[in-house]
N, C-alpha and C positions, 0 to 999 in steps of 0.2 A: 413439537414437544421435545425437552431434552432428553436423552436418554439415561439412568442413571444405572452406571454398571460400572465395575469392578474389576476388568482384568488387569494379570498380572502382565507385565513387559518387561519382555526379557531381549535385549535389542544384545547381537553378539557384533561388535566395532571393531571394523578390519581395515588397516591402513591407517591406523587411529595414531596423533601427534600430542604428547602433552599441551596442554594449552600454555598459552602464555603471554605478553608480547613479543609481536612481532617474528612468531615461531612460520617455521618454515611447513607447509604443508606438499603433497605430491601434486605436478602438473599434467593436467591429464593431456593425451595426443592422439594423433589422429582428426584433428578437425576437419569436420565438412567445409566446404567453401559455400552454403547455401544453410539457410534453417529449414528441416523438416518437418513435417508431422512427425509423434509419435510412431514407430514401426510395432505398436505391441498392443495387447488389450489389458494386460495387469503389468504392473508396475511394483518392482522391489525395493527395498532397501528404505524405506522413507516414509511410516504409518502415517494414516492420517492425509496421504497424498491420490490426487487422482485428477482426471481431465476429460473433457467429453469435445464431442467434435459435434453437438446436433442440439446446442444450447440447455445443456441439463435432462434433455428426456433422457439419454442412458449414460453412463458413465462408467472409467475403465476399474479393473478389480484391483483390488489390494491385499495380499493375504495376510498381512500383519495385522495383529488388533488396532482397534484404533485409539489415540493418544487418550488420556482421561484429564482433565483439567493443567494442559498445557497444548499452548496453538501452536501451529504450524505457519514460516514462512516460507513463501517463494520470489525467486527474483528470476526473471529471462534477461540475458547480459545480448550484449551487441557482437558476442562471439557465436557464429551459430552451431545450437541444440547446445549451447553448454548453457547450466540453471545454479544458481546456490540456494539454500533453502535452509531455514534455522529449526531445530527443531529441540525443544528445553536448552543444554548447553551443548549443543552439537552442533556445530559448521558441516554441512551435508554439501555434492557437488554431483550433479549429473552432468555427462558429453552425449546423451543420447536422445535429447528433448524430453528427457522428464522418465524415460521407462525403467534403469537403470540409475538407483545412489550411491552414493559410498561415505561414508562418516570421514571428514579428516582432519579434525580437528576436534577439542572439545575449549568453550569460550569462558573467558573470564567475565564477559557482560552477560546481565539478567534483570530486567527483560528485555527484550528489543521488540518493538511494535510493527516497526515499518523497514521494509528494505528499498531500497531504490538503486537502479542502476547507472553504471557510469560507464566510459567510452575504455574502450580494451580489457573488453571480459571484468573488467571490476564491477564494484558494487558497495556502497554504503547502509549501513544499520542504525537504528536512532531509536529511541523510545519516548513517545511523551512524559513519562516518569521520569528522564534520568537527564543528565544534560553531558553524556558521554556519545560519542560518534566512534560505530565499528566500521572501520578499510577493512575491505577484502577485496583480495586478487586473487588469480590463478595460482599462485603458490606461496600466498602467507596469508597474513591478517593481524591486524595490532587496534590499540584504542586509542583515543585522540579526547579533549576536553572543548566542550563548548560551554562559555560562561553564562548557564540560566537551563532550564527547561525545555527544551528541543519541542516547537509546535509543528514546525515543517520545515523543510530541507529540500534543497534542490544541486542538481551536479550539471556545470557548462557541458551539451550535448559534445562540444569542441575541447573539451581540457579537462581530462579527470580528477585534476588536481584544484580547480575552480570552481568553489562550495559558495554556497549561501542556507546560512541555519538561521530561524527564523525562532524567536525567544518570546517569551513572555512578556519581554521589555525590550527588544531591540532586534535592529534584522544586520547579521553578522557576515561579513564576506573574507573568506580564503583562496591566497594562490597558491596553497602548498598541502592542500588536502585535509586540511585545517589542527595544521601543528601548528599554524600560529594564526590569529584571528583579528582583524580590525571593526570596527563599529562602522555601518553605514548610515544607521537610524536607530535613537534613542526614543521610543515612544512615550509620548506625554501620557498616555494613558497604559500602563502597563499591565490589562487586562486582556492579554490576547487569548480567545477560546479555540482557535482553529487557524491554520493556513495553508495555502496550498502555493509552490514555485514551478511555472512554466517547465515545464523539461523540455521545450527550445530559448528558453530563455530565463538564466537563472537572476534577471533584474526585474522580473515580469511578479508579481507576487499578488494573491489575493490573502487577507485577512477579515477573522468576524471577531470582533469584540465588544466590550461595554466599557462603557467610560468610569463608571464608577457603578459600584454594589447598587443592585436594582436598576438601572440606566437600561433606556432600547438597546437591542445589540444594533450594530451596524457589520456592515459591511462595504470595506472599500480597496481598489485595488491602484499596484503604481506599476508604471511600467519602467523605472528609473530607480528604481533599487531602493527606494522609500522618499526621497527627494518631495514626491510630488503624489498626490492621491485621487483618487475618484471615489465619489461614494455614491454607493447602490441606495435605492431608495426603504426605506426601513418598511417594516410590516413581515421578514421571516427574521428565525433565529437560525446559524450555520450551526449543525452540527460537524459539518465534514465538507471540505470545498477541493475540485479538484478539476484542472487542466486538460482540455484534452487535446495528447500530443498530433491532432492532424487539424486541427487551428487553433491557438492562442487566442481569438474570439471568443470560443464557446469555453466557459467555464461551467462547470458542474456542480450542485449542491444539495446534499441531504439536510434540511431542517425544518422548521417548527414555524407555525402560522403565528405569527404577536403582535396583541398580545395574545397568550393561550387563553383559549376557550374549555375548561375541562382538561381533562386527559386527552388532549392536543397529539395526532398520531404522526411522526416524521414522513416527510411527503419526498419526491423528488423534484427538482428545478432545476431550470438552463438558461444561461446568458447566453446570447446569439451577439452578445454586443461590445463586446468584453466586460461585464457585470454591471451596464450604468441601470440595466432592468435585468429579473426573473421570472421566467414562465412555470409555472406549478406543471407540473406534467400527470399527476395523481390524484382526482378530488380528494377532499379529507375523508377518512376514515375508509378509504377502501384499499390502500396500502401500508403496509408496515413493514418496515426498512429497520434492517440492520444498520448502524452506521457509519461502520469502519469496512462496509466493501464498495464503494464506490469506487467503479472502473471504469472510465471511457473506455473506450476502442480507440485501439492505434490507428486505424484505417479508415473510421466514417466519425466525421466529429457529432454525428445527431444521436450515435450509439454508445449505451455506455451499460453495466454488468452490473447487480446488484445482488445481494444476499438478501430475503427475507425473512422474519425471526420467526416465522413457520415455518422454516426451511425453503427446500427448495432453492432454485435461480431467473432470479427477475430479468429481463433483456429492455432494457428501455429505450424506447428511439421516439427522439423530441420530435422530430420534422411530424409523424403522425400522430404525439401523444397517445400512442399504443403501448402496452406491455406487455410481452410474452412472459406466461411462467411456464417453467417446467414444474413437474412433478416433484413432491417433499421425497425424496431420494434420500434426503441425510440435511443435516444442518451445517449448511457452509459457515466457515471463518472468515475465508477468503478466498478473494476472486481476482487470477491474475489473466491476462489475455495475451496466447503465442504472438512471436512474427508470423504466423501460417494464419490467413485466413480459415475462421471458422471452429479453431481448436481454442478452447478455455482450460485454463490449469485452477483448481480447487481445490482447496483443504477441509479438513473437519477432523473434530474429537467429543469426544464424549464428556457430559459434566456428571461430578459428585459432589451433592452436598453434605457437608461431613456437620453433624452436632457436636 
């Protein structure tokens, strides 16, 4: 259940940089040569933030309140223990795997949905509302235009500068971090509801769409940058489709049995194949899935982390079609998974509904 409260937030921003483009922010130092765990059991600077190491049964403190109808992200970069994490218009940066924030920046874009990382501590920001792309680096951050609706977005594990943005109508590729942008695929059917881009492979793309208002959704994936396609056999609807980075095989999916039967409950599903089939991993009506926290695991492709809208954290692993839950602790946002085995990084805020 949401919580419905009212605190005031008073966040005091130290090291804070006008926002702008392309404003210069402080580089932090001292990098480890290795990613840690966490060294701490509460965590500052960053409400709304926390991380557990034992799948959700206990998780570490936060002394700030927590955020009230605006989310929290996080991104883990390939720099180790350094994190960026958005929180309303503040560009946040931790060097300490998450125990330690710092504000340094405040952002001209709003909202951004999704962060995703790229090769040398950066990281990219997108929102499915907007068709604007935030760069960040270790010492700045500016915005960049993609032509359409941003569904999904992917960055060459090998070239931070090699984007692929995936539109409502077309799947767009960049060599320059997408200050300038060429068409790969112009979709005949410009109904894209969801996609997800390989993060070892930004030509690898799954999409779900409908051909026209009322039409099956489908689902189909290419591995050639849209040239060419596979289609999954119809009977779910994606709400959320997503890669997991320890094989390109297994693609991952939160949706809907169809056609719906009733108030139809979002399930979980796994491609072992690279999506030519899905395996229901949940009968119907005994799980309910949040839809925006689908997270494989970096490490075991049959594992992947989910939010449930009872709270709590779902650990799903297809090989046994088991589900671990933890304990309603709090109502996760989001769920991101360390380089350290075993440690999960989670967000959460509080809702009000205002008459």
């Amino acid at each position: 259940m949401k919580r419905f409260l009212i605190p005031v937030l008073i966040l005091t921003a130290v090291n804070a940089v006008a926002a702008g483009r392309g404003r210069v922010i402080r580089t932090p130092h001292g990098t480890p040569s290795v990613w840690t765990a966490p060294n701490c059991t509460t965590t500052y600077g960053l409400p709304g933030f926390y991380f557990t190491r034992d799948e959700g049964r206990t998780v570490s403190l936060n002394p700030h309140p927590r955020p009230v109808n605006s989310g929290v992200l996080v991104v883990v970069t390939d720099v180790p223990n350094r994190m960026f994490a958005l929180f309303g218009d503040g560009l946040y940066d931790s060097v300490d795997a998450g125990c330690n924030w710092s504000l340094r920046s405040r952002l001209p874009l709003q909202p951004v949905s999704t962060l995703t990382a790229a090769p040398g501590g950066r990281a990219y920001g997108w929102s499915y509302a907007d068709g604007r792309i935030l760069r960040i680096s270790a010492s700045s951050f500016d915005v960049v235009e993609a032509s359409g609706r941003v569904m999904g977005f992917g960055v060459d594990p090998a070239d931070a500068q090699h984007v692929v943005a995936v539109t409502q109508a077309k799947i767009q590729e960049s060599f320059d971090g997408g200050s300038n942008w060429s068409d790969r695929e112009v979709f005949a059917f410009p109904m894209i509801e969801t996609a997800a881009v390989d993060p070892t492979d930004v030509r690898h793309i799954a999409i779900s769409y409908v051909a026209t208002v009322g039409a099956v959704p489908r689902v189909e994936v290419t591995r050639d940058g849209g040239i060419t396609w596979q289609r999954a056999p119809e009977g779910v609807r994606a709400w959320k489709l997503a890669f997991s980075p320890a094989d390109p095989n297994a693609i991952w999916m939160t949706g809907r049995a169809w056609p719906p039967v009733g108030a139809a409950p979002l399930n979980a599903y796994q491609s072992a194949d690279g999506g030519k089939t899905f395996d229901c991993l949940a009968p119907p009506s005994t799980l309910y899935f949040n839809n925006l926290t689908l997270a494989p695991s970096p490490a075991d492709a049959h594992v992947a982390a989910q939010a449930s809208s009872f709270g709590g954290l779902a650990i799903i692993d297809a090989a046994s079609k088991a589900i671990r839950f933890a304990p309603a602790n709090s109502e996760w946002i989001s769920v991101t998974w360390s380089p350290v085995p075993g440690v999960i990084y989670l967000t959460s805020s509080d809702s009000v509904i205002i008459n």
